[in-house]
FIPA-605497 format. One record per residue (C-alpha): z, x, y; residue number from 0; residue in three letters. Coordinates in steps of 0.2 Angstrom, whole numbers, plus 2048, in hexadecimal, padded with zeros to 3 digits. Example, Ala and Ser with C-alpha at 12.3 -4.5 7.8 and 13.67 -1.06 7.14 Angstrom:
{{827; 83E; 7EA}; 0; ALA}
{{824; 844; 7FB}; 1; SER}
This chain:
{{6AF; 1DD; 956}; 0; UNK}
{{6C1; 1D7; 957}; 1; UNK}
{{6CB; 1D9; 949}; 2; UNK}
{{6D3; 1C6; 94A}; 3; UNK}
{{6C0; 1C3; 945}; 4; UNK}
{{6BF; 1CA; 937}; 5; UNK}
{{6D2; 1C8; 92D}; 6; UNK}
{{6CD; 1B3; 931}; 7; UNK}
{{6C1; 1B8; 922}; 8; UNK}
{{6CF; 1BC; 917}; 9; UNK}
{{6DA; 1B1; 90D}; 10; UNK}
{{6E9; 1BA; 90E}; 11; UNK}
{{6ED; 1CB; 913}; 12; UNK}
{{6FC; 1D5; 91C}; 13; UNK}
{{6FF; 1E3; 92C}; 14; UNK}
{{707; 1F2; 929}; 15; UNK}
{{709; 201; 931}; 16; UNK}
{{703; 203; 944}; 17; UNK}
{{6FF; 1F4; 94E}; 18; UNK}
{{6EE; 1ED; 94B}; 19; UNK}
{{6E1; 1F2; 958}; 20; UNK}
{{6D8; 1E5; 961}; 21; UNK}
{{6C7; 1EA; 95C}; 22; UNK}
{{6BE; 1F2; 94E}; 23; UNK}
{{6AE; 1FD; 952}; 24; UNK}
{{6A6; 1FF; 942}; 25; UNK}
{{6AC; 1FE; 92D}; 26; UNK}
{{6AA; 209; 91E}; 27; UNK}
{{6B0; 20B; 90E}; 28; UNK}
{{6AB; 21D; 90F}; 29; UNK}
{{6B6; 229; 918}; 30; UNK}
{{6A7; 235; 91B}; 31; UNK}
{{6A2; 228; 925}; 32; UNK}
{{6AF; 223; 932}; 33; UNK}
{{6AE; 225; 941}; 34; UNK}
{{6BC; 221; 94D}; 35; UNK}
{{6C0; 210; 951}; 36; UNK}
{{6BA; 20A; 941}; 37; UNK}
{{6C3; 201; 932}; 38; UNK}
{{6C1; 20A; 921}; 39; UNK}
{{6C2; 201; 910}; 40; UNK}
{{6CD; 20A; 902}; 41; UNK}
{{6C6; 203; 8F3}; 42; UNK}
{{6CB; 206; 8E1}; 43; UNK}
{{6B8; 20F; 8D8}; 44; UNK}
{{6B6; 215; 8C8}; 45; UNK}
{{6B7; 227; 8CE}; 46; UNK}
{{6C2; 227; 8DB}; 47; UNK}
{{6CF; 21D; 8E4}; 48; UNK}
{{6CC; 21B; 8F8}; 49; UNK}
{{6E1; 219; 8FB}; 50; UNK}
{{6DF; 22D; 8F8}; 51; UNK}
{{6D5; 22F; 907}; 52; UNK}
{{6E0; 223; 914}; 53; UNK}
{{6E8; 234; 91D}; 54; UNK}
{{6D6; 23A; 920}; 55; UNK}
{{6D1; 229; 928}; 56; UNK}
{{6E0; 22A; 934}; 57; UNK}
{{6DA; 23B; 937}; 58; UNK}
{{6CB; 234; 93A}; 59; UNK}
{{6CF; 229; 946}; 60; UNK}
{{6CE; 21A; 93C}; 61; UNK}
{{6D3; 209; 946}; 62; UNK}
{{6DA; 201; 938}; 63; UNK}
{{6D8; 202; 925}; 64; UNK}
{{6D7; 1F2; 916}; 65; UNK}
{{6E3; 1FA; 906}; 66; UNK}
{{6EB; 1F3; 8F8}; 67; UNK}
{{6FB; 1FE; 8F8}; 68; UNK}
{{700; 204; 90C}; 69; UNK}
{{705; 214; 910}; 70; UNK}
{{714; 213; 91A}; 71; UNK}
{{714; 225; 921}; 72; UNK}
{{703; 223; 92C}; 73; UNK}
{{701; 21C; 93D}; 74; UNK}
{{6F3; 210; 939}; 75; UNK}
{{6F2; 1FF; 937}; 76; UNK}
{{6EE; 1FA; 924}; 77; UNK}
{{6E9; 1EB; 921}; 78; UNK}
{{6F2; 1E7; 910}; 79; UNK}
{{6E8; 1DA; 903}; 80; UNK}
{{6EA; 1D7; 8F1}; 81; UNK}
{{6D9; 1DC; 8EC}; 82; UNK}
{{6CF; 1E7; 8F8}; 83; UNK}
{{6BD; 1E6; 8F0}; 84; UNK}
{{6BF; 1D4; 8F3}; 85; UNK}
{{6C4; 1D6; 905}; 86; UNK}
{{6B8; 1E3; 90A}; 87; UNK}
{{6AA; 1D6; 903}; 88; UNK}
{{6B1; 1C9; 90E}; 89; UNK}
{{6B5; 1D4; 91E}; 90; UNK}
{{6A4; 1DB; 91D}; 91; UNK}
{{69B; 1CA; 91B}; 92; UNK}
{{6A4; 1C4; 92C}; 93; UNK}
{{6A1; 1D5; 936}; 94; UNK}
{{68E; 1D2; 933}; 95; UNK}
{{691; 1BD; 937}; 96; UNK}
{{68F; 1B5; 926}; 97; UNK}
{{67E; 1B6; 925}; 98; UNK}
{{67E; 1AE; 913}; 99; UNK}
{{684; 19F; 91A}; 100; UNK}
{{674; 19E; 926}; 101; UNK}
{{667; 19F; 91A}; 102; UNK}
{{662; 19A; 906}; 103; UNK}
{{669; 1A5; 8FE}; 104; UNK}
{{667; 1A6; 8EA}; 105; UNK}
{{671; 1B1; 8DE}; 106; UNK}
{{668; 1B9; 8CC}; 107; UNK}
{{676; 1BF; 8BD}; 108; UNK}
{{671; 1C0; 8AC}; 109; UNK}
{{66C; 1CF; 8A0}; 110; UNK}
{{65B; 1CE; 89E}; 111; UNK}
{{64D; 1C6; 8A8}; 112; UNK}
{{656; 1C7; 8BB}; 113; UNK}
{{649; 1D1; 8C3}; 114; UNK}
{{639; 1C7; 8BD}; 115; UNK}
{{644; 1B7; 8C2}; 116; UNK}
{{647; 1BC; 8D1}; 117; UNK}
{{634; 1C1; 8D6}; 118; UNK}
{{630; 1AF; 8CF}; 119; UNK}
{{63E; 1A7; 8D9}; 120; UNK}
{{637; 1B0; 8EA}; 121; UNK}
{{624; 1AB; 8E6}; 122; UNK}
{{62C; 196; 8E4}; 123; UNK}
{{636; 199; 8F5}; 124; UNK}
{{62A; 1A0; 8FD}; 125; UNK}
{{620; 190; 8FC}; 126; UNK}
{{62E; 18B; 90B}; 127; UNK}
{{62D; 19D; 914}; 128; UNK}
{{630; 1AD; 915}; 129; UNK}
{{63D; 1B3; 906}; 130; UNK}
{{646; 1C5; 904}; 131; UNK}
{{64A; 1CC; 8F6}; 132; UNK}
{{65A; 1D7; 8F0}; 133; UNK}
{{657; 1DF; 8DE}; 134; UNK}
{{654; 1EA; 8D2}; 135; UNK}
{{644; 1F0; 8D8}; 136; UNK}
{{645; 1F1; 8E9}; 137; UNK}
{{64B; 1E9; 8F9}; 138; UNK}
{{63D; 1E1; 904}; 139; UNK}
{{63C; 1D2; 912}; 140; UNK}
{{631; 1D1; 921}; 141; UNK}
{{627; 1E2; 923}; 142; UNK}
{{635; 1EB; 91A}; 143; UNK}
{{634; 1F3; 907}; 144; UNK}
{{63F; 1FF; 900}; 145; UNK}
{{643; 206; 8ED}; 146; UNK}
{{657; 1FF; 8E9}; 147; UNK}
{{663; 20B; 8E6}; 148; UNK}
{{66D; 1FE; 8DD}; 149; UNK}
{{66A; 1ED; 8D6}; 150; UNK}
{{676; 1E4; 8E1}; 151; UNK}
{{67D; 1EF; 8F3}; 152; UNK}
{{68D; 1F2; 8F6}; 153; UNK}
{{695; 1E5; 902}; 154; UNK}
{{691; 1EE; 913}; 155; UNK}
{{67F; 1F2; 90E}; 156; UNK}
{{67C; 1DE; 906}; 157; UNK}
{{682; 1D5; 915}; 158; UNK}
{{679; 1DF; 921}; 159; UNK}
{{66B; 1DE; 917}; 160; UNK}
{{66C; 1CA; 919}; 161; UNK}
{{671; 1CA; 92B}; 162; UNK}
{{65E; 1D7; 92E}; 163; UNK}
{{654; 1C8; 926}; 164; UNK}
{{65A; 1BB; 932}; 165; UNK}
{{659; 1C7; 940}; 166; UNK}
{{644; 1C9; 938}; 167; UNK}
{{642; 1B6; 934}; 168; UNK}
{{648; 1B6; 924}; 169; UNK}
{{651; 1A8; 91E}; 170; UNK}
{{650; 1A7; 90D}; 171; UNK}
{{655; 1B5; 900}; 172; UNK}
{{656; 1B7; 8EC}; 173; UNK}
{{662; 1C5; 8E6}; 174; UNK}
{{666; 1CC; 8D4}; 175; UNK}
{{679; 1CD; 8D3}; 176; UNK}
{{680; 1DA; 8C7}; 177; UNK}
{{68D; 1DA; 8BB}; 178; UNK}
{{693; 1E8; 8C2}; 179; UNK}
{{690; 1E0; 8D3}; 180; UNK}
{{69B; 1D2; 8CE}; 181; UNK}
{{6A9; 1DB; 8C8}; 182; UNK}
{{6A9; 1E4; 8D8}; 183; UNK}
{{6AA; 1D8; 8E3}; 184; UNK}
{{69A; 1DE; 8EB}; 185; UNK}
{{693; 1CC; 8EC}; 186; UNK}
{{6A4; 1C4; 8F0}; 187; UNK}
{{6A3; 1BB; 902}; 188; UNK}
{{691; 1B6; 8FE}; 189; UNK}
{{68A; 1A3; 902}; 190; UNK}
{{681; 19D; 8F3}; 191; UNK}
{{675; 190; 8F3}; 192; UNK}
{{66F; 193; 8E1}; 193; UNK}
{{676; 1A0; 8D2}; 194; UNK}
{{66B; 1A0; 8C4}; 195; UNK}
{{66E; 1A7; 8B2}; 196; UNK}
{{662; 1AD; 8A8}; 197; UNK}
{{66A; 1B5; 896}; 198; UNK}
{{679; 1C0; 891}; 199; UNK}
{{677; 1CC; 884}; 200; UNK}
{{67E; 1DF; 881}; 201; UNK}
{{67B; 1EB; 891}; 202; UNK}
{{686; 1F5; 89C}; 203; UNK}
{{696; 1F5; 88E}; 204; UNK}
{{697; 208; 896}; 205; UNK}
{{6A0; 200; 8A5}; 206; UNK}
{{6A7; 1EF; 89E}; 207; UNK}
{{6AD; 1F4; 88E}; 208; UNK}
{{6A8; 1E5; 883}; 209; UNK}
{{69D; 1D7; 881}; 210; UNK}
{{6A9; 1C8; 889}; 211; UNK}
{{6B2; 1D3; 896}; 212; UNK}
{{69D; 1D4; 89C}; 213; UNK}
{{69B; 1C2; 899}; 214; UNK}
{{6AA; 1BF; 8A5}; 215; UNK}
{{6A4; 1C7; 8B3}; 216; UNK}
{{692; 1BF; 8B4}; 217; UNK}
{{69B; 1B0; 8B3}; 218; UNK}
{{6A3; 1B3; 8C3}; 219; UNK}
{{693; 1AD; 8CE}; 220; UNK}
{{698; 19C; 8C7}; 221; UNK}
{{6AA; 19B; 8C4}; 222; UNK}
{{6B0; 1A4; 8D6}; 223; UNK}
{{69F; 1A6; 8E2}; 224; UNK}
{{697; 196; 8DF}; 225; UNK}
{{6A7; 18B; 8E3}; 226; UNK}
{{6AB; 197; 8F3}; 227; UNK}
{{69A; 194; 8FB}; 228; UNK}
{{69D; 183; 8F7}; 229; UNK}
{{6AC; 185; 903}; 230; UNK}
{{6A0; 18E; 90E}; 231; UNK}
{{698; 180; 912}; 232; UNK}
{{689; 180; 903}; 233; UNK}
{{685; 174; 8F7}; 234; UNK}
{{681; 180; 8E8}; 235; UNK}
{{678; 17E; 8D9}; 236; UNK}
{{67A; 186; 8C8}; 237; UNK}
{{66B; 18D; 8C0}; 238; UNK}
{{66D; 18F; 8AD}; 239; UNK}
{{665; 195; 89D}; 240; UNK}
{{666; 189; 88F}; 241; UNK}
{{65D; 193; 882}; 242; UNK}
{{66D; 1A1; 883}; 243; UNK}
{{67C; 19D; 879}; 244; UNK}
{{685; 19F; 889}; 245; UNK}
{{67B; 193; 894}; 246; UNK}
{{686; 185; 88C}; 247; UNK}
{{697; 18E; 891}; 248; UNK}
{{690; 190; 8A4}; 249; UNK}
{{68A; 17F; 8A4}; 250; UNK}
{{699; 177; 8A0}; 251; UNK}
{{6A4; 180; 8A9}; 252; UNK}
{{698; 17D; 8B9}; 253; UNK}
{{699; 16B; 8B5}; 254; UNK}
{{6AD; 16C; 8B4}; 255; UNK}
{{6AB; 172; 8C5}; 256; UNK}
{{6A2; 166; 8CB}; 257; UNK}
{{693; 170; 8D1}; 258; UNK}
{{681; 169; 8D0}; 259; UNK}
{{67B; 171; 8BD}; 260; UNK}
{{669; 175; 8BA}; 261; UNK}
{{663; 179; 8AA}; 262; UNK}
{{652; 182; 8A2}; 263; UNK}
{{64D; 188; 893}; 264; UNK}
{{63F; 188; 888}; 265; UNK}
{{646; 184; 876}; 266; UNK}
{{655; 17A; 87C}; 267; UNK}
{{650; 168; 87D}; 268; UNK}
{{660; 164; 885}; 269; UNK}
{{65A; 16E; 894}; 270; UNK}
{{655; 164; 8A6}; 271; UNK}
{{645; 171; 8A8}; 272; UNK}
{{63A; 172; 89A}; 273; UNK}
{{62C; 17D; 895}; 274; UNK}
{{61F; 175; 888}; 275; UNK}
{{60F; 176; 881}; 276; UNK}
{{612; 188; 883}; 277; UNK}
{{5FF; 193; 881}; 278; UNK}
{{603; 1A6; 884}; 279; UNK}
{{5F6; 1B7; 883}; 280; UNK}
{{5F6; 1C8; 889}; 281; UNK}
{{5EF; 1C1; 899}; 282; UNK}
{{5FE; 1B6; 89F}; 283; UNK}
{{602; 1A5; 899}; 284; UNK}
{{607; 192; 8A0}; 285; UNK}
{{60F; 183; 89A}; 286; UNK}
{{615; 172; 89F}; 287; UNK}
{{623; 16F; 8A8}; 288; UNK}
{{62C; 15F; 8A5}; 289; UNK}
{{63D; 15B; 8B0}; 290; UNK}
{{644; 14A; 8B4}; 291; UNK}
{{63A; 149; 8C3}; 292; UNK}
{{628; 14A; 8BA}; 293; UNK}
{{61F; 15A; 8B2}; 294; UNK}
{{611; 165; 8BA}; 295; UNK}
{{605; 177; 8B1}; 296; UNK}
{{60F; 185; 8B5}; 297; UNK}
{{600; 194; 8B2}; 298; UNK}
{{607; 1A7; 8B5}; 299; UNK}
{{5FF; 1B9; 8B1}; 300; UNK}
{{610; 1BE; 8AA}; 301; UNK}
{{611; 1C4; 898}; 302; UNK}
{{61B; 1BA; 88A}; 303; UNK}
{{627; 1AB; 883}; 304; UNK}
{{634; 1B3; 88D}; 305; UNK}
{{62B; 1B4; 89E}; 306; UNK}
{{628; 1A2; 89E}; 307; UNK}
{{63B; 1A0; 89B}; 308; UNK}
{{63C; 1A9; 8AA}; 309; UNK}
{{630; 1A0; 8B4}; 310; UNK}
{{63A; 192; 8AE}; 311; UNK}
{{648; 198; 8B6}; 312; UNK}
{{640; 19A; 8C4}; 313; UNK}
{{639; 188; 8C5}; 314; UNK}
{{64A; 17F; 8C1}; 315; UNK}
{{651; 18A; 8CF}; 316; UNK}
{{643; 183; 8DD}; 317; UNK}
{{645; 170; 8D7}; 318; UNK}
{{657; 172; 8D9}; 319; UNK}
{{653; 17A; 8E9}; 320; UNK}
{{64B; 168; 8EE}; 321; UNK}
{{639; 172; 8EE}; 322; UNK}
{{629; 167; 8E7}; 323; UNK}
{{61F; 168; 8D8}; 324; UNK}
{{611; 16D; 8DF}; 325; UNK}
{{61A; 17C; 8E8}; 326; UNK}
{{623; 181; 8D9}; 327; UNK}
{{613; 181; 8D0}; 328; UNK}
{{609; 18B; 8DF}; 329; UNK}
{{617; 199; 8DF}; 330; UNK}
{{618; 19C; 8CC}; 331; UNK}
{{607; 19E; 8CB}; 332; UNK}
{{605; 1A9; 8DB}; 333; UNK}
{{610; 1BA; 8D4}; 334; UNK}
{{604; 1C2; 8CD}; 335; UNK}
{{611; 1D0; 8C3}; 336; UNK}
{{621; 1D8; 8C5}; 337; UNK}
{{622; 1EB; 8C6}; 338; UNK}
{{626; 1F2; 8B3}; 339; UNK}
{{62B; 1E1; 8AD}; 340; UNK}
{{61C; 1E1; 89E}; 341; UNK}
{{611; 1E9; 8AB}; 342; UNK}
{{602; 1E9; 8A4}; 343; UNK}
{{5F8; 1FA; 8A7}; 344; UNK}
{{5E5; 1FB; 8AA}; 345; UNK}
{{5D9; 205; 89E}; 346; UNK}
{{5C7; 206; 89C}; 347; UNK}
{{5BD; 1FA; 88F}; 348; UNK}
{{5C1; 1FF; 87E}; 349; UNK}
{{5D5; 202; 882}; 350; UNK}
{{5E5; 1FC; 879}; 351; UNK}
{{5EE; 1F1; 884}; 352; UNK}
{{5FE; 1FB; 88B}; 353; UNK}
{{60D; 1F4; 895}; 354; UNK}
{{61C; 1FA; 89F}; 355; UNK}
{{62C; 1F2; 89B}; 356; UNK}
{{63D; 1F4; 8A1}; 357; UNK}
{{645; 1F2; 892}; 358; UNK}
{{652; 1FC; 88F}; 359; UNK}
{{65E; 1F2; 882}; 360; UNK}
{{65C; 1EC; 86F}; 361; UNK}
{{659; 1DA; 877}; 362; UNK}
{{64D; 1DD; 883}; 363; UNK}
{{644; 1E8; 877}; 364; UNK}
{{645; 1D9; 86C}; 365; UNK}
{{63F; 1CD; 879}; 366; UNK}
{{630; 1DB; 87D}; 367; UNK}
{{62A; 1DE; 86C}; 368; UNK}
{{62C; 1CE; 866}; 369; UNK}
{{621; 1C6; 874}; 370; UNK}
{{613; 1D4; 873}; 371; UNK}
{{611; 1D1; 85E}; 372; UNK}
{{60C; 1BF; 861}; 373; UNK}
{{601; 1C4; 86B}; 374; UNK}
{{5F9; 1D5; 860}; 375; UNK}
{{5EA; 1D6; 858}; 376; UNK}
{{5ED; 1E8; 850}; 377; UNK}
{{5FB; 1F2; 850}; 378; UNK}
{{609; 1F1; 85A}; 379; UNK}
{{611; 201; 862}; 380; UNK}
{{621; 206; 86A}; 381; UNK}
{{624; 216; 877}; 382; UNK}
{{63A; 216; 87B}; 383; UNK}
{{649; 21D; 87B}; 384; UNK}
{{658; 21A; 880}; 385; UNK}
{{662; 21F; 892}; 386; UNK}
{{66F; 22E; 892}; 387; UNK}
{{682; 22C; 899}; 388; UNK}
{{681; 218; 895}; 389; UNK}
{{688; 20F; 887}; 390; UNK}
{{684; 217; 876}; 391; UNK}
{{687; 20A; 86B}; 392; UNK}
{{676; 201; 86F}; 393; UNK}
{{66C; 20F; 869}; 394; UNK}
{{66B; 20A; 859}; 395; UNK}
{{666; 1F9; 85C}; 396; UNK}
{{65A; 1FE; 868}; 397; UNK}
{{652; 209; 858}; 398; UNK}
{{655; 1FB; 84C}; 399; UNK}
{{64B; 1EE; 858}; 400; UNK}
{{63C; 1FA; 859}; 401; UNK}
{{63E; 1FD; 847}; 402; UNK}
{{63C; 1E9; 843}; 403; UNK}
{{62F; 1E5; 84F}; 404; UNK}
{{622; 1F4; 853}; 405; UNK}
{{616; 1FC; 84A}; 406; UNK}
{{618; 20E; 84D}; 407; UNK}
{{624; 214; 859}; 408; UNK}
{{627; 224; 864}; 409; UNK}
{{639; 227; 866}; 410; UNK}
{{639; 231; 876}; 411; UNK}
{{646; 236; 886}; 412; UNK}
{{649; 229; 893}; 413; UNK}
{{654; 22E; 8A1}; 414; UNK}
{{660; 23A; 895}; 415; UNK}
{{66B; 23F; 8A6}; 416; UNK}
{{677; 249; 8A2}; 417; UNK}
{{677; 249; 88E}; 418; UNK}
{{66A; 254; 884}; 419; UNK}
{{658; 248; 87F}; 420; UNK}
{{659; 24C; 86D}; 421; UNK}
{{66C; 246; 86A}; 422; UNK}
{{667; 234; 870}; 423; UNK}
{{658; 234; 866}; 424; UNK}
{{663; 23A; 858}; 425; UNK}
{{66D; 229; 85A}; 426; UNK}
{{65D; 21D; 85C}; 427; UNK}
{{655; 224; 84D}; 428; UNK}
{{661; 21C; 840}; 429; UNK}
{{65F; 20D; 846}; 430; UNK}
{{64C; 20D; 844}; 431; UNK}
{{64F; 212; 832}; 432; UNK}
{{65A; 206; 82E}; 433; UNK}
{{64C; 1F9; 832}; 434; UNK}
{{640; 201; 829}; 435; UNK}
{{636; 20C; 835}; 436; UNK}
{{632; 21C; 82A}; 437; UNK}
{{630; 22F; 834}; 438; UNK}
{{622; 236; 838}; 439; UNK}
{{61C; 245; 83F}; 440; UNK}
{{60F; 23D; 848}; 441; UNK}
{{606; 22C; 848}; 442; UNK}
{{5F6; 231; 845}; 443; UNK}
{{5F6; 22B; 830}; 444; UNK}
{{608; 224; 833}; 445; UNK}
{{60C; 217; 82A}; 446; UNK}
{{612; 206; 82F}; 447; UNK}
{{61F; 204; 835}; 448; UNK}
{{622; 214; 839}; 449; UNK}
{{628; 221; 849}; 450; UNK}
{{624; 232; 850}; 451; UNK}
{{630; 23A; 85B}; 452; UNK}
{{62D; 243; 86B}; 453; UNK}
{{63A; 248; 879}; 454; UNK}
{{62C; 24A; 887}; 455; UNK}
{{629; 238; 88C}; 456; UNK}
{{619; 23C; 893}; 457; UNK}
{{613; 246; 885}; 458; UNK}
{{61A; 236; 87B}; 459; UNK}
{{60F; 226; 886}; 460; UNK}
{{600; 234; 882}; 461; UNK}
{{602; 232; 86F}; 462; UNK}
{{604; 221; 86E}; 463; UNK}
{{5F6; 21C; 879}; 464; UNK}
{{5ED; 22A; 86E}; 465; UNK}
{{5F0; 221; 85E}; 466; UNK}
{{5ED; 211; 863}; 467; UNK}
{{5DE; 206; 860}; 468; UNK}
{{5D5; 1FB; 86B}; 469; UNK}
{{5DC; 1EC; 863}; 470; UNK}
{{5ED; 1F4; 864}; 471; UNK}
{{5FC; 1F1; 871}; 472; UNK}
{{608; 1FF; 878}; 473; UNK}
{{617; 1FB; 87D}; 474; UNK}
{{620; 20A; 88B}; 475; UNK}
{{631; 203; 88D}; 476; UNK}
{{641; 209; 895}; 477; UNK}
{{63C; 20E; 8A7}; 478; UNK}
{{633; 201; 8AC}; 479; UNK}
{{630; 203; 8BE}; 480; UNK}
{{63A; 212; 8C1}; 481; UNK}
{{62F; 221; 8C8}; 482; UNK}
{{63C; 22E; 8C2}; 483; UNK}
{{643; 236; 8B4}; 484; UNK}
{{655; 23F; 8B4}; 485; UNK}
{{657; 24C; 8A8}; 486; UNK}
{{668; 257; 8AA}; 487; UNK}
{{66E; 24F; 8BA}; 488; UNK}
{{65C; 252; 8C3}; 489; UNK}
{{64F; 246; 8C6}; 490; UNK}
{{63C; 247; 8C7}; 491; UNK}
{{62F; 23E; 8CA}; 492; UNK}
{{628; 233; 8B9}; 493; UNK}
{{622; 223; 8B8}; 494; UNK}
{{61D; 218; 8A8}; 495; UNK}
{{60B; 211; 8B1}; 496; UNK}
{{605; 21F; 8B6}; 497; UNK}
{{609; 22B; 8A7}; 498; UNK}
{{600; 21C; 89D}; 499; UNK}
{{5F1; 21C; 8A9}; 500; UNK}
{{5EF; 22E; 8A8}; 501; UNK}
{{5EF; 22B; 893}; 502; UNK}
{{5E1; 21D; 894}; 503; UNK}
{{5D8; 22A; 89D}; 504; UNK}
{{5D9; 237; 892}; 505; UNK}
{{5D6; 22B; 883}; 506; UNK}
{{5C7; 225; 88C}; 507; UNK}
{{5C1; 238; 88F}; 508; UNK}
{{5C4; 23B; 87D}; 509; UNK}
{{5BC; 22D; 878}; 510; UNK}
{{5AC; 22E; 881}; 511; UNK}
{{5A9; 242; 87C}; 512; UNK}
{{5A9; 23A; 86B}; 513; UNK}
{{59D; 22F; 86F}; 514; UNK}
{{594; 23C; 879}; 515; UNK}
């Protein structure tokens, strides 16, 4: 491609060095990578700054490199901008030939909820054709699936991600967009027709520090990328969460920008989507929809108050989208579950009812236990823990919600990493405590509330399940879809539903030799 091609995609940049080639074989952001001809990306990361590598990528044979600070001892020609992520998003989304601007492309941020939306979201569009799907879970369009390595690609992967679904018929596509994707840059250069916003509460304070510095960069998907698709030639629309104290703050901002503004919720009167006449149960739930442009049944197999928000989400998102009723309705009602997102597991006739949830923070822990004790009959049981080498602080709370809404609890590993299992139990634990959850040794005469601890998760979902009645619920929460657990850097293979299933069974075995 020529390189006049791609700098047109910038809005200002600078030549130094040696003269610029004419043409630009390939780009990375990876100097393992390059091969000669190519353009290579220093960007600022966490761990490492790619500037240190320019020599090696005129070694290389590098056609031309985009930096923030040149290096004026190298024959190559660097390309000089004042923010490189944001460059290297925008190079990478011309080198592949905008494909965002060439298809529906809808954008998901918020804390909680993004992944169940954004399964919703592709069952609506789908009404219209095929969708793809960027995410948490996996990647899939067409013929193709594939577990994600991250929530949101890295620019190079994202836009050639986009640019394979047109080339496969693809023209729409829903994607979760990180907070750490956002601060990145990573979705920079990208044509929204849609972003939606779902919640905000604590999560990744590891990497942004504090609750408002996390706020701000979700709330880059609609102060920066929905007014630059705008000037890529969309007419956007703002998706919003009335029921979250920060849905008013988005909301008017989007309005001050003179974007279209959708709003849902299912406490907020105020909001332009509507969930009423609510009637949930451990087999799914449904509710009216009233908008300005009429109401229609809304009926879904998903679990909880908080599941119709999202389908609420995802409803608002295909009306602003100009999809019909009738559409919107056929859609919701077609996903028939999202993979861990209060998964429900199978077990024989006599069986508690056990789910798989991702939750992995004090809110969503909140949000699961809180819609699963409406909904009990018997007691209410808890199976978590809390993730190793991520923010700290939350432990606690996560303890405290357990403590305040379950039964009897399991405190357990999740994925410690690269801290030691028993230390992050020891942080939970006070928080469980403190909300009145007394210690156990084991749950068998435990009383209520009350928790057991166990460091082997499997051995943990075993005694839960155990315990539990047939009028009871289990709640596995943390890992939701994940098949692995990493312990000391390593990961092997572990996944919530099956560890359950494998439990049900041996319950069922016990229970039948009883009986024998």
């Amino acid at each position: 491609m020529r390189l006049e091609q791609l700098l047109r995609a910038l809005e200002t940049h600078e030549l130094a060095g040696a003269p610029a080639p004419t043409e630009i074989a390939g780009l990375t952001n990876d100097s393992r990578r390059l091969a000669p001809g190519w353009l290579f990306a220093a960007l600022k990361g966490q761990a490492a700054d790619g500037h240190a590598y320019l020599a090696k990528a005129a070694a290389a044979g590098a056609a031309a490199a985009l930096v923030e600070r040149p290096d004026p001892g190298l024959d190559l020609c660097q390309i000089v901008v004042p923010d490189s992520r944001r460059a290297w998003a925008l190079i990478c989304a011309a080198y592949f030939g905008q494909p965002s601007r060439r298809m529906t492309l809808v954008g998901i941020t918020g804390t909680n909820g993004k992944t169940t939306t954004s399964y919703l979201a592709e069952a609506v569009l789908a009404q219209r054709g095929p969708v793809g799907v960027i995410g948490t879970v996996e990647v899939r369009y067409g013929h193709q699936r594939r577990p994600a390595h991250m929530t949101t690609p890295e620019p190079y992967e994202l836009q050639g991600l986009l640019s394979a679904m047109l080339e496969a018929g693809v023209e729409q596509a829903v994607m979760e967009v990180s907070s750490h994707a956002l601060d990145q840059r990573r979705a920079d250069g990208l044509a929204l027709d849609a972003a939606l916003f779902t919640n905000l509460s604590r999560d990744h304070l590891d990497y942004h520090g504090d609750l408002d510095t996390y706020f701000a960069a979700k709330r880059r998907l609609f102060s920066e990328l929905l007014p630059q698709s705008r000037g890529m030639g969309k007419d956007p629309k703002a998706v919003v969460c009335l029921d979250d104290a920060k849905g008013a703050e988005l909301v008017e901002l989007c309005r001050s920008l003179d974007i279209e503004t959708w709003t849902y919720g299912l406490e907020n009167p105020a909001a332009m989507v509507r969930g009423l006449d609510v009637n949930l149960g451990l087999d799914g739930g449904l509710c009216r929809v009233v908008w300005p442009g009429g109401e229609f049944l809304a009926v879904t197999p998903l679990v909880g108050r908080y599941n119709l928000q999202n389908l609420l989400a995802a409803a608002a998102l295909g009306l602003s989208l100009g999809l019909k009723e009738a559409e919107v309705a056929a859609g919701l009602a077609s996903l028939e579950g999202v993979p861990g997102r209060l998964q429900r597991v199978p077990g024989p006739a006599g069986s508690p009812a056990v789910f798989v949830d991702y939750a992995h923070t004090d809110d969503a822990l909140s949000q699961a236990l809180g819609t699963l004790r409406l909904l009990t009959r018997g007691r209410l049981f808890c199976v978590f823990g809390a993730g190793g080498d991520r923010d700290q602080g939350k432990r606690p709370l996560m303890g405290a919600a357990v403590g305040r809404l379950a039964d009897l609890a399991v405190l357990t590993s999740d994925n410690p990493r690269s801290e030691d299992p028993l230390a992050i139990m020891a942080m939970i634990a006070p928080g469980l405590e403190q909300a009145g959850s007394r210690p156990a040794a084991d749950l068998g005469g435990a009383q209520v509330p009350g928790f057991a601890q166990e460091p082997d998760r499997a051995r943990a979902i075993e005694k839960a399940i155990a315990a539990a009645g047939p009028g009871d619920v289990v709640l596995i929460a943390g890992k939701g879809h994940e098949d692995y657990q990493e312990i000391a850097g390593h990961k092997r293979h572990f996944d919530d539903r099956e560890q359950a299933a494998a439990a049900l069974a041996q319950r069922a075995a016990r229970q039948g030799a009883r009986h024998a």
